[in-house]
TIROKE-726764 format. One record per residue (C-alpha): x, y, z; chain; residue in one letter; residue number from 1. Coordinates in nm, 4 decimals. Layout:
<senus>
senu X X | Y Y | Z Z | cadena A | residuo a | num NUM .
...
</senus>
This chain:
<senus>
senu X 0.4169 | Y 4.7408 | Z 5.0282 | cadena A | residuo x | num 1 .
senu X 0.7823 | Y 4.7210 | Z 4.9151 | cadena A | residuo x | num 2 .
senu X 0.8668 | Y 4.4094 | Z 5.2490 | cadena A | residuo x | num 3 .
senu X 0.9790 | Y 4.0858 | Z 5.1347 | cadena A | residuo x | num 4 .
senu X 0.7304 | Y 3.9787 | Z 5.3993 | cadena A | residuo x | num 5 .
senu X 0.3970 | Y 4.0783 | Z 5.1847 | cadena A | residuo x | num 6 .
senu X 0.5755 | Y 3.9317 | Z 4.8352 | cadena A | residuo x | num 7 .
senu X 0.3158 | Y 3.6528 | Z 4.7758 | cadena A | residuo x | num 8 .
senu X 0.4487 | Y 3.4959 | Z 4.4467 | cadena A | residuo x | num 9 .
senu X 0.6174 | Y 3.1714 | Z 4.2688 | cadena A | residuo x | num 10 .
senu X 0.4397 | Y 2.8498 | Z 4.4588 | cadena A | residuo x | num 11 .
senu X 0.3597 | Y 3.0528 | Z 4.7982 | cadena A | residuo x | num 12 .
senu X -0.0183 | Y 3.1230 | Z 4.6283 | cadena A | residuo x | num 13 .
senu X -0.0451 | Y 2.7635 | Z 4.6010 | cadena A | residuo x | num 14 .
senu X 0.0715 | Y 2.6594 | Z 4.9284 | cadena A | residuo x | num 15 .
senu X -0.1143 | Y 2.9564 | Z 5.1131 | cadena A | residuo x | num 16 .
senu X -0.4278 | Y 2.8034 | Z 4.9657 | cadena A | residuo x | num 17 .
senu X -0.4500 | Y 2.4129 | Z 4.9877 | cadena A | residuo x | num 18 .
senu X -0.2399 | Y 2.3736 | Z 5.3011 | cadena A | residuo x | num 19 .
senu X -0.3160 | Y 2.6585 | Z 5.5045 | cadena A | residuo x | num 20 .
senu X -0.6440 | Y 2.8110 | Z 5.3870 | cadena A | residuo x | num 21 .
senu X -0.8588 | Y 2.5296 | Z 5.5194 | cadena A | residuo x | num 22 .
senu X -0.6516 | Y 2.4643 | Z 5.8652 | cadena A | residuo x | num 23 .
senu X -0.6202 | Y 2.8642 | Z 5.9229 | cadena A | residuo x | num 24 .
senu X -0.8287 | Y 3.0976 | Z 5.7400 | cadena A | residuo x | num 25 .
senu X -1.1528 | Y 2.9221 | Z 5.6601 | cadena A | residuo x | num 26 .
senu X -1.3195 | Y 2.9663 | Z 5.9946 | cadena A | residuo x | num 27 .
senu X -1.2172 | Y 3.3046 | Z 6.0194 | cadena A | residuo x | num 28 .
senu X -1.3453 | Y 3.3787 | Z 5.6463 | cadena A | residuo x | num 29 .
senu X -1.6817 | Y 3.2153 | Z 5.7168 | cadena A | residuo x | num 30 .
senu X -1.6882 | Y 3.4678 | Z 6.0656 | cadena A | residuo x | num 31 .
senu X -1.6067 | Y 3.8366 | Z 5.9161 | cadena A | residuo x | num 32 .
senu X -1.8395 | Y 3.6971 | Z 5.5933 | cadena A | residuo x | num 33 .
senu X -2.1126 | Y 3.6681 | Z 5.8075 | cadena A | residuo x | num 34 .
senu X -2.0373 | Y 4.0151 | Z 6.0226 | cadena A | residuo x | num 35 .
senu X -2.0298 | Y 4.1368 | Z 5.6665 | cadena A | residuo x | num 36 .
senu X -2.3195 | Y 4.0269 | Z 5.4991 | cadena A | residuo x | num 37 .
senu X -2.5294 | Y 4.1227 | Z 5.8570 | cadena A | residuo x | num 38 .
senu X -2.5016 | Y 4.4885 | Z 5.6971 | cadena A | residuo x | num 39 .
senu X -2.6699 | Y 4.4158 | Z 5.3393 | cadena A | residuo x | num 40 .
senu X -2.4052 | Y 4.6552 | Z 5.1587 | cadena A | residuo x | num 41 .
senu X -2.4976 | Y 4.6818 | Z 4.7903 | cadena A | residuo x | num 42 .
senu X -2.1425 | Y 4.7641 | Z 4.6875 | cadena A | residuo x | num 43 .
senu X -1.8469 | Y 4.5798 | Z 4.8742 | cadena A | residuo x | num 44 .
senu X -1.4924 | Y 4.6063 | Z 4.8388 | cadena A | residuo x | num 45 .
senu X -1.2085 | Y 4.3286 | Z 4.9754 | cadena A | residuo x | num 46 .
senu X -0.8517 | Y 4.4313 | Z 4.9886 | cadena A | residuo x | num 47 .
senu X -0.5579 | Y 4.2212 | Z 5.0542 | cadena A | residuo x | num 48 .
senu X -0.7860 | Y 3.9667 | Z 4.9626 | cadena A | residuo x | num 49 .
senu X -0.5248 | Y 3.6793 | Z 4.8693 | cadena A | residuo x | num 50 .
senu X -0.6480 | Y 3.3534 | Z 4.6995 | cadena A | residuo x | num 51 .
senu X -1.0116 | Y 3.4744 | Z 4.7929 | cadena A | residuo x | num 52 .
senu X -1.0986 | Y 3.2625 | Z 5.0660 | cadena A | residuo x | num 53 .
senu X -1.2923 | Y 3.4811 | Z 5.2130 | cadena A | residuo x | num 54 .
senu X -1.4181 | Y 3.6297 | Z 4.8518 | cadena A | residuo x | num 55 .
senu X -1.5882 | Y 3.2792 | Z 4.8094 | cadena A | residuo x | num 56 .
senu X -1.7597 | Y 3.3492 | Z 5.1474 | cadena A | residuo x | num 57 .
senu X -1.8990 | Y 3.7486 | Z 5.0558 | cadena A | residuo x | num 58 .
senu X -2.0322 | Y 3.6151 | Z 4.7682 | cadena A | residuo x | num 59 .
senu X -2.2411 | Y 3.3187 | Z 4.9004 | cadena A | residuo x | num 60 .
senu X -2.3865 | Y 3.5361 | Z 5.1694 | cadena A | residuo x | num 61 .
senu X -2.4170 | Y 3.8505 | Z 5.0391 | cadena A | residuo x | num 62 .
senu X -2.7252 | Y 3.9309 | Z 4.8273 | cadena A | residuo x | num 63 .
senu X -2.7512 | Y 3.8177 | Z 4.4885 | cadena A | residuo x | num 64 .
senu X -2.7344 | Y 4.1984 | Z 4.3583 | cadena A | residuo x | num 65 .
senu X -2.4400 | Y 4.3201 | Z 4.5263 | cadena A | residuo x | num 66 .
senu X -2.1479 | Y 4.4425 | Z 4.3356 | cadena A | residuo x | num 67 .
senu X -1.8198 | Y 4.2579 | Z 4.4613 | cadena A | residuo x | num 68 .
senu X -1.4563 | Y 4.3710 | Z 4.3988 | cadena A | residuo x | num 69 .
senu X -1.1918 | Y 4.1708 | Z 4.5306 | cadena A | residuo x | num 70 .
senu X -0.8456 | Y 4.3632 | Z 4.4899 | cadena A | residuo x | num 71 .
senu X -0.4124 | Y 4.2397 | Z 4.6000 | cadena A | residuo x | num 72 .
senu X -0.1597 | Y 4.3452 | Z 4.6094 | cadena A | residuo x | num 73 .
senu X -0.0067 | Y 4.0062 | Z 4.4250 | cadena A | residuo x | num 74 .
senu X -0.1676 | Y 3.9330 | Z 4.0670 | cadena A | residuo x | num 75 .
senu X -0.0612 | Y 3.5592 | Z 4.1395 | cadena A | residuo x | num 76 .
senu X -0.2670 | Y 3.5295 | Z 4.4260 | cadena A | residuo x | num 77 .
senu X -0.5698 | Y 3.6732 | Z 4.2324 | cadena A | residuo x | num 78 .
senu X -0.5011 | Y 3.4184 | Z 3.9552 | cadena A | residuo x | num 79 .
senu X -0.5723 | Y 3.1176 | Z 4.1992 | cadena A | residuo x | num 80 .
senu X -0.8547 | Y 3.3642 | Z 4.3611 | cadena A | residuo x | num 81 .
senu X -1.0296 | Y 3.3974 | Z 4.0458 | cadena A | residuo x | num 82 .
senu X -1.0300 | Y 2.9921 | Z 3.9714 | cadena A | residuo x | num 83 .
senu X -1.3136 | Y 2.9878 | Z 4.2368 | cadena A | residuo x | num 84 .
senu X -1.5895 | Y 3.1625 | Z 4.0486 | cadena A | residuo x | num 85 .
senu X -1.7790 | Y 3.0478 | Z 3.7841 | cadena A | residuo x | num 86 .
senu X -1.8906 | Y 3.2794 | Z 3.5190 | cadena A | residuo x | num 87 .
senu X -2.1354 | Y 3.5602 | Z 3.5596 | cadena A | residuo x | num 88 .
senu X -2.0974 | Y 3.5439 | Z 3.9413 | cadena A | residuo x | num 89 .
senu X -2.0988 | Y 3.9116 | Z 3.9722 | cadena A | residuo x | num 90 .
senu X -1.7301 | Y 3.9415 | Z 4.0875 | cadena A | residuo x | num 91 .
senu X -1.4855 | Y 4.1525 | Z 3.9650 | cadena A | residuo x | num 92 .
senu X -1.0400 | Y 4.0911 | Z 4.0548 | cadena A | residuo x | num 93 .
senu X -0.7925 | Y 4.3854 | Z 4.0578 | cadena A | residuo x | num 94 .
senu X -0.4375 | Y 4.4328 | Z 4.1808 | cadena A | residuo x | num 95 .
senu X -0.4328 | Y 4.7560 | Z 4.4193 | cadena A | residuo x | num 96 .
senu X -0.1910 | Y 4.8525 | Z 4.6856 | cadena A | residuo x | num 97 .
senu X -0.4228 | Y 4.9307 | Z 5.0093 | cadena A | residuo x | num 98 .
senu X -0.2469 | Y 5.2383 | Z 5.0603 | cadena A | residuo x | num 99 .
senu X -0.3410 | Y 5.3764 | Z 4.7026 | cadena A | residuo x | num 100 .
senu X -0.6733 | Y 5.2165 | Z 4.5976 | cadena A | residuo x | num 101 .
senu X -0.7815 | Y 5.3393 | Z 4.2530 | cadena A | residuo x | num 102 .
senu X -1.1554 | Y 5.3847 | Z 4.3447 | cadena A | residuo x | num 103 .
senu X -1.3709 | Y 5.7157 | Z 4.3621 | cadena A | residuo x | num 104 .
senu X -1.4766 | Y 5.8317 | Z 4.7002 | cadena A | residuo x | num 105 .
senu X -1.7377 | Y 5.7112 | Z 4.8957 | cadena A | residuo x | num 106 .
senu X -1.7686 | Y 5.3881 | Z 4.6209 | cadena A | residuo x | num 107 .
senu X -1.8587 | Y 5.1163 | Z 4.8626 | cadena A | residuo x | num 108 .
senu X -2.0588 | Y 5.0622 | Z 5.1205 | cadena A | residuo x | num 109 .
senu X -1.8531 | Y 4.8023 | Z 5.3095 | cadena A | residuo x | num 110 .
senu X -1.4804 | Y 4.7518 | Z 5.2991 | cadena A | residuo x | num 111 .
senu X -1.3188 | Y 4.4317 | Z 5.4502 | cadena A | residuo x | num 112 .
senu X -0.9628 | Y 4.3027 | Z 5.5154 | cadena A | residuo x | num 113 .
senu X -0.8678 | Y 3.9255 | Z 5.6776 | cadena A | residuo x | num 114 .
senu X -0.5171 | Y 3.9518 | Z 5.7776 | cadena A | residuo x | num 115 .
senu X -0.4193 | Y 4.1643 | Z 5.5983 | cadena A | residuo x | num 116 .
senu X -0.3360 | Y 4.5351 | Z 5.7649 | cadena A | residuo x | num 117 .
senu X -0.0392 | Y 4.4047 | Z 5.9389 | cadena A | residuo x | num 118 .
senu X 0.1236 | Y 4.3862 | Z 5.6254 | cadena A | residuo x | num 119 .
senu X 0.0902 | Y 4.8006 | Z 5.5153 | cadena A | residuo x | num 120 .
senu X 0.3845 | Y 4.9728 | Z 5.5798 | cadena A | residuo x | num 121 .
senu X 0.1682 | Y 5.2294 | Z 5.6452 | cadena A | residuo x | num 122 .
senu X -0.1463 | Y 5.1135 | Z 5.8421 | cadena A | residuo x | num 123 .
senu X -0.2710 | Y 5.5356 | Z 5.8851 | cadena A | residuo x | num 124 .
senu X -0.2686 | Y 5.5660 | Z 5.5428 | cadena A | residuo x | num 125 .
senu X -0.4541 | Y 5.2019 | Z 5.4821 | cadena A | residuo x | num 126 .
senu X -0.7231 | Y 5.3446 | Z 5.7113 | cadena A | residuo x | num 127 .
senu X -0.7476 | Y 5.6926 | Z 5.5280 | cadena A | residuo x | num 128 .
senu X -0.8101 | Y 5.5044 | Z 5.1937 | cadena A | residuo x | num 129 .
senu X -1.0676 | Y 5.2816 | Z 5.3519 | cadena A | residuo x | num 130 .
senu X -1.2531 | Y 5.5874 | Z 5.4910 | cadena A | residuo x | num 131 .
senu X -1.2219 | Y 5.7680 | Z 5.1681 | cadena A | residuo x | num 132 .
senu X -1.3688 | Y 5.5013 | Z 4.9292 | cadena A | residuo x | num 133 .
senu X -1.6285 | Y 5.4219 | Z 5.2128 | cadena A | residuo x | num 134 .
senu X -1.9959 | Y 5.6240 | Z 5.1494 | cadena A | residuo x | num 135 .
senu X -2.1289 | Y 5.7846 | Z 5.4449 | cadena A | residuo x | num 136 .
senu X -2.2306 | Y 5.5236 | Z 5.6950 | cadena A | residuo x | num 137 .
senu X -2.0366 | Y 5.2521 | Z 5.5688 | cadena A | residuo x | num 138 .
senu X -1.8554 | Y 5.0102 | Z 5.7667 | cadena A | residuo x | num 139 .
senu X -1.5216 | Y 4.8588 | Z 5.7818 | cadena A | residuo x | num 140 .
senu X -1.4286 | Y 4.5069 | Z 5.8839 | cadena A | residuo x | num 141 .
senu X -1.0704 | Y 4.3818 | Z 5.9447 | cadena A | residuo x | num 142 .
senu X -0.9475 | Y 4.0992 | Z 6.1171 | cadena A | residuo x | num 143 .
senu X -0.5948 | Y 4.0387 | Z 6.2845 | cadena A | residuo x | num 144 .
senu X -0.4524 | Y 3.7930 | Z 6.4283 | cadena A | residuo x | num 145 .
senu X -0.3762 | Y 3.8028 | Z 6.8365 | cadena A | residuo x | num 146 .
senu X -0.0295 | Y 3.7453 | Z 6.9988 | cadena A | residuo x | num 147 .
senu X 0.1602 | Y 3.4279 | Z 6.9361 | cadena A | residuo x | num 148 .
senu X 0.0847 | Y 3.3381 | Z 7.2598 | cadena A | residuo x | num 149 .
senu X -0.2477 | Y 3.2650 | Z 7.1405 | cadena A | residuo x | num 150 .
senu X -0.1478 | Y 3.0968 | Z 6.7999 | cadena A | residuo x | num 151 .
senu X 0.1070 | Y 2.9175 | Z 6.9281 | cadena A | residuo x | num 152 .
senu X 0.1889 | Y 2.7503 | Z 6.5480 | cadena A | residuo x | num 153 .
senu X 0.3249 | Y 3.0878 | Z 6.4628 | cadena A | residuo x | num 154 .
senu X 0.5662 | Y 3.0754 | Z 6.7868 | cadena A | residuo x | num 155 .
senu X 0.6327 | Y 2.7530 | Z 6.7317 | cadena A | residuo x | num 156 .
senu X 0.7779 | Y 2.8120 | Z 6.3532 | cadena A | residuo x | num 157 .
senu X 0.9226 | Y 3.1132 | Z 6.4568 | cadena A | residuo x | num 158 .
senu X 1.1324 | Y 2.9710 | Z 6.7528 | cadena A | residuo x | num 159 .
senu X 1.2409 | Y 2.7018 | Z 6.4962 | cadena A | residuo x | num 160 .
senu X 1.3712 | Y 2.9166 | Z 6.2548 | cadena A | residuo x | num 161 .
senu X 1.5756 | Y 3.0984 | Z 6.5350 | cadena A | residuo x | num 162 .
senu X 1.7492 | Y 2.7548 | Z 6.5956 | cadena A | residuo x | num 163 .
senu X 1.8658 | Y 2.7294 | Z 6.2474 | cadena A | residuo x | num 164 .
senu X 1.9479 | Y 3.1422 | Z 6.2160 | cadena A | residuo x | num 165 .
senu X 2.0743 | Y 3.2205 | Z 6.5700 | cadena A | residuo x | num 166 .
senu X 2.2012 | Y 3.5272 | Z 6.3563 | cadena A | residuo x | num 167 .
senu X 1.9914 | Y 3.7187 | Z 6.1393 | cadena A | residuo x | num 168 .
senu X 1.7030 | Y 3.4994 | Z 6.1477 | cadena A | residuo x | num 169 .
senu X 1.3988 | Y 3.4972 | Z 5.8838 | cadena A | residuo x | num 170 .
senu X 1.1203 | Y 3.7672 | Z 5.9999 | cadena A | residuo x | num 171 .
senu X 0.8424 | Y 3.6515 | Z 5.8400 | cadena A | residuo x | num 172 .
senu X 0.6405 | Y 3.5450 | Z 6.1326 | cadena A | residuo x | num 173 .
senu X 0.7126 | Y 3.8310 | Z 6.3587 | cadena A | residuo x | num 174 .
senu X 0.4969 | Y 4.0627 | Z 6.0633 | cadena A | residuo x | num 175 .
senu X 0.1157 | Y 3.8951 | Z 6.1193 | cadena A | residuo x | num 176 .
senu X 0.1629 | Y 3.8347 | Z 6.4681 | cadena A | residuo x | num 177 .
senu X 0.3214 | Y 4.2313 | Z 6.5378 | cadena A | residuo x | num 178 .
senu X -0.0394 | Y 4.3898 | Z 6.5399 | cadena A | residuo x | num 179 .
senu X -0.2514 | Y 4.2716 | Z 6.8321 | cadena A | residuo x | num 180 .
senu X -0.2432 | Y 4.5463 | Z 7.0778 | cadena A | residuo x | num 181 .
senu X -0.5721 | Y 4.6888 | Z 7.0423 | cadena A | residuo x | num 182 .
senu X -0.5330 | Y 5.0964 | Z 7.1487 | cadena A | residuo x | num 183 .
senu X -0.2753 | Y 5.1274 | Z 6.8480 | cadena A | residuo x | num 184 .
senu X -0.5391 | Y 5.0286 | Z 6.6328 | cadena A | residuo x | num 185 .
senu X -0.8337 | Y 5.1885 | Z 6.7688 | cadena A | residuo x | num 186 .
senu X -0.6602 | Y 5.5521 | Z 6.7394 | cadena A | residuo x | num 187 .
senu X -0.5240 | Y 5.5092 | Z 6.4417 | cadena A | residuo x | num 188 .
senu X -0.9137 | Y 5.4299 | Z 6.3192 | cadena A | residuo x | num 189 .
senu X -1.0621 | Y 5.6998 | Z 6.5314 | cadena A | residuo x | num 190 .
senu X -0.7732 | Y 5.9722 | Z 6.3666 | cadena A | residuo x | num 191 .
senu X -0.8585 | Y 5.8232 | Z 6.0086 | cadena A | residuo x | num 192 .
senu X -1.2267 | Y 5.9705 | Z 6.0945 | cadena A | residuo x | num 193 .
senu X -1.3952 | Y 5.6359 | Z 6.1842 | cadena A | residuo x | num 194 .
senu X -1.6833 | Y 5.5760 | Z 6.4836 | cadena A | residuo x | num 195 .
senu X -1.8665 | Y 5.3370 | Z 6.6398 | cadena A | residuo x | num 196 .
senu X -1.5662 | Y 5.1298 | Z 6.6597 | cadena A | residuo x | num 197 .
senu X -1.6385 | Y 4.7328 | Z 6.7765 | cadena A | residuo x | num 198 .
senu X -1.3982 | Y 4.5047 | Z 6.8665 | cadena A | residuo x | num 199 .
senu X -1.4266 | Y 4.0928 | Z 6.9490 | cadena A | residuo x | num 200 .
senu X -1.2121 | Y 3.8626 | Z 7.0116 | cadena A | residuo x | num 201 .
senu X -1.2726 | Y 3.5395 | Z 6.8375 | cadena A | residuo x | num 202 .
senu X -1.0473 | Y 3.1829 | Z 6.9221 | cadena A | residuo x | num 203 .
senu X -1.1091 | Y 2.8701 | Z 6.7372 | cadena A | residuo x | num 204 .
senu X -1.0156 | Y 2.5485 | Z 6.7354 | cadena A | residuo x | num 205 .
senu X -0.8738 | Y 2.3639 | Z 6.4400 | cadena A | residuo x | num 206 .
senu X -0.8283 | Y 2.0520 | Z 6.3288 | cadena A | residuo x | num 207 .
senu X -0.4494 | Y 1.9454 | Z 6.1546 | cadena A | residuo x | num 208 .
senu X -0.5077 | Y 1.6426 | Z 5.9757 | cadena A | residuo x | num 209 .
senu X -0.1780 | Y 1.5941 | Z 5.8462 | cadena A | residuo x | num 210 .
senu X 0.0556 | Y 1.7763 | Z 6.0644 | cadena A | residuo x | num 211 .
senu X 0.3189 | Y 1.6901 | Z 5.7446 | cadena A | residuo x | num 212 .
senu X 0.1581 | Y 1.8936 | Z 5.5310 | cadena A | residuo x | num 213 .
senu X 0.0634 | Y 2.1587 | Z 5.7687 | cadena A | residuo x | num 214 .
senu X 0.4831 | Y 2.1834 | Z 5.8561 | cadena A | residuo x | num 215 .
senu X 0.4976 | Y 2.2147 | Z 5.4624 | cadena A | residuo x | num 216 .
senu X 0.2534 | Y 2.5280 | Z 5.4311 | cadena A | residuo x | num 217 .
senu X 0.3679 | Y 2.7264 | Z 5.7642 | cadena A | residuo x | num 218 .
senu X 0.7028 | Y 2.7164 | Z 5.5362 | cadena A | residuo x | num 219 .
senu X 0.6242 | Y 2.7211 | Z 5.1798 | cadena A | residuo x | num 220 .
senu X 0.2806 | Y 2.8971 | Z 5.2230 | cadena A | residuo x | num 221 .
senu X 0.4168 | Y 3.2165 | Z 5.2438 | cadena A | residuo x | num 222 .
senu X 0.7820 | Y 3.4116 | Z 5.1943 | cadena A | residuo x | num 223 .
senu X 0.9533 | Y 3.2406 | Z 5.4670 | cadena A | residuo x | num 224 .
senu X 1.1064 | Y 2.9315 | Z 5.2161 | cadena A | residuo x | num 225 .
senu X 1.2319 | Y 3.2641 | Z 5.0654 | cadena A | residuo x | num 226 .
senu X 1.4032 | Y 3.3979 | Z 5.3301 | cadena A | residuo x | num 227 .
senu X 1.5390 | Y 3.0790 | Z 5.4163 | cadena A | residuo x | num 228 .
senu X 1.6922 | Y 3.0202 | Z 5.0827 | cadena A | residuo x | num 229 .
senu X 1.8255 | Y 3.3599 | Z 5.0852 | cadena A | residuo x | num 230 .
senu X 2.0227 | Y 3.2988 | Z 5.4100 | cadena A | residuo x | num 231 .
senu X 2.1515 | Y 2.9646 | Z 5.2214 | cadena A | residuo x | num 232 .
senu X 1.9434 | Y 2.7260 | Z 5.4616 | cadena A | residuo x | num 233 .
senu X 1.7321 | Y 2.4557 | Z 5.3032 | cadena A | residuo x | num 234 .
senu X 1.3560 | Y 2.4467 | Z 5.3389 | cadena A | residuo x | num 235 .
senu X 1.2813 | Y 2.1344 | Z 5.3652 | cadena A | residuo x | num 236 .
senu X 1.5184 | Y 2.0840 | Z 5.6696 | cadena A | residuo x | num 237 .
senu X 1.3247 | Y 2.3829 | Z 5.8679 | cadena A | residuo x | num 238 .
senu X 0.9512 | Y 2.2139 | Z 5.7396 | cadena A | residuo x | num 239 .
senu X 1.0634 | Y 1.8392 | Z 5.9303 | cadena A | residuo x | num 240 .
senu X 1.1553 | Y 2.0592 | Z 6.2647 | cadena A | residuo x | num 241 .
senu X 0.8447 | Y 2.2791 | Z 6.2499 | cadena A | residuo x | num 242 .
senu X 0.6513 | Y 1.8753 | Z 6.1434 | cadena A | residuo x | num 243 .
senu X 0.8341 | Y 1.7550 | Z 6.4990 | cadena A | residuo x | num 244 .
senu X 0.7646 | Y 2.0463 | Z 6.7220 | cadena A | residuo x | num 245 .
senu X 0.4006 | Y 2.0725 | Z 6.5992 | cadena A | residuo x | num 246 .
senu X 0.3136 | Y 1.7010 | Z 6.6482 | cadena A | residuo x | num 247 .
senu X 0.4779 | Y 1.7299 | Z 6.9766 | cadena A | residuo x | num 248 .
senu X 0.2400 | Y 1.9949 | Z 7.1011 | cadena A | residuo x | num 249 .
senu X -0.0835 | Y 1.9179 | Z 6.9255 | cadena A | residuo x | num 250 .
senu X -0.0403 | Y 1.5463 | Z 6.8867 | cadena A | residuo x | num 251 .
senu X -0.1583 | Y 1.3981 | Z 6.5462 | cadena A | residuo x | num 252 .
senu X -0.4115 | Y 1.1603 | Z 6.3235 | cadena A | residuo x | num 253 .
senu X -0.5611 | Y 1.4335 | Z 6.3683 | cadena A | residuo x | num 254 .
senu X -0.3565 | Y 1.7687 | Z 6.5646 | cadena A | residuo x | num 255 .
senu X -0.5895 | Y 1.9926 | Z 6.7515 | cadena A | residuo x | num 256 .
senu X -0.4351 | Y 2.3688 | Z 6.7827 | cadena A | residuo x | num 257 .
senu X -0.6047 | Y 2.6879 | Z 6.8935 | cadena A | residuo x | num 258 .
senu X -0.6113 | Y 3.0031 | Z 6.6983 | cadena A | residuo x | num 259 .
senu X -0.7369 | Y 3.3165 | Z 6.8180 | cadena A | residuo x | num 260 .
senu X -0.8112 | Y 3.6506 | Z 6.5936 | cadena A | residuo x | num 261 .
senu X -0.9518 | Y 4.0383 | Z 6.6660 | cadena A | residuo x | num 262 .
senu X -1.2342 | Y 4.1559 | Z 6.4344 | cadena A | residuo x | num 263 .
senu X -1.2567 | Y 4.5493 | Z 6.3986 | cadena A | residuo x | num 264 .
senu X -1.6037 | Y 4.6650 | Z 6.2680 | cadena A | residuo x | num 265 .
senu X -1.6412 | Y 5.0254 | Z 6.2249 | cadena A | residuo x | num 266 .
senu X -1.8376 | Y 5.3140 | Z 6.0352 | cadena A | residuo x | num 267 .
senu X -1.7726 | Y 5.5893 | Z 5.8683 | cadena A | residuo x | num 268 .
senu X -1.8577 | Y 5.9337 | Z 6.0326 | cadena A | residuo x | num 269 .
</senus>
């Protein structure tokens, strides 16, 4: 995954975790855990699995005896990952590229994936792997998120960043939004040799206690501060607009803002 838009390094890890992990990902963590764990899978695999907020999840509600390997593309993010595990908790970090995991076939029993697939080059290839490492009868899980429309934060920050770049704007939030049409995704799964294919759609809503600091991670939480930089605009500037915008639509002390995610379950034929 060569795209400046997966490059999850430098203070993003740190942003991606405090700011936005508890406003964005938690609930979503704590909802593809559970799907998860609803299987009993003795040998589970996470890719693309970031700071591991959703590795903290597996491993409270999976069994006590199941073998949990947590894998990212970006070492950094693993490094903050790893910081929520005490020893002897039966979880094991690796770098891997999705698209080229370094596991025998049929090694796992469950693999899983929150927000990640939008963010392989090559998503047929992501699902190959997947089905490769899976054993017979194992499932995948994957969530992604819906159209901005639904997660209007992400429209928000993106329309903002148009008003400073009205020429070659930054991309970044076009990538996780760019993958909620449904029938793309199903194929591709049902080509890569998977069945019983489920799909929900799951919307939440979140608290923002401090819209301030939520402005700070939609720009610093991930490689958009980069691409900002790069294009010789200053991030801070771009975090007070997206601060404005945000309390303007979801008020404040505390913001309220919907979010709204697909979950893909499906086994291995």
């Amino acid at each position: 995954m060569g795209s400046d838009s997966a490059r999850f390094t430098g203070s993003i890890p740190e942003h991606y975790d405090r700011i936005l992990g508890p406003v964005i990902f938690a609930g979503y963590a704590e909802d593809i855990a559970r799907r998860v764990s609803a299987f009993a899978p003795a040998r589970v695999l996470e890719t693309a699995a970031g700071t591991g907020i959703v590795t903290r999840r597996l491993r409270d509600a999976l069994p006590d005896g199941a073998a949990l390997i947590a894998t990212d593309l970006n070492p950094p993010m693993l490094e903050v990952a790893s910081q929520k595990f005490r020893p002897g908790e039966q979880v094991e970090f690796q770098p891997a590229d999705a698209m080229q995991l370094p596991f025998e076939d049929a090694s796992f029993d469950a693999v899983v994936c929150q927000f990640g697939v939008m963010f392989y080059p090559d998503k047929g290839k992501s699902y190959r792997e997947v089905h490769r490492v899976l054993a017979p009868a194992g499932r995948y899980l994957f969530n992604v998120w819906d159209s901005p429309r639904y997660n209007p934060y992400a429209w928000i920050a993106d329309k903002v960043v148009e008003r400073f770049f009205p020429v070659d704007p930054p991309q970044f939030y076009k990538v996780p939004f760019s993958f909620h049409q449904v029938d793309p995704v199903k194929e591709g799964m049902i080509d890569a040799g998977f069945a019983d294919i489920d799909i929900s759609v799951v919307r939440l809503e979140r608290e923002i206690p401090d819209i301030d600091q939520f402005a700070r991670g939609v720009v610093h939480g991930n490689p958009l501060a980069d691409q900002i930089r790069a294009r010789g605009g200053e991030p801070e500037q771009v975090v007070q607009a997206v601060a404005e915008e945000l309390r303007r639509e979801f008020g404040s002390h505390p913001g309220r803002m919907p979010l709204q995610a697909i979950v893909y379950s499906a086994g291995k034929r």
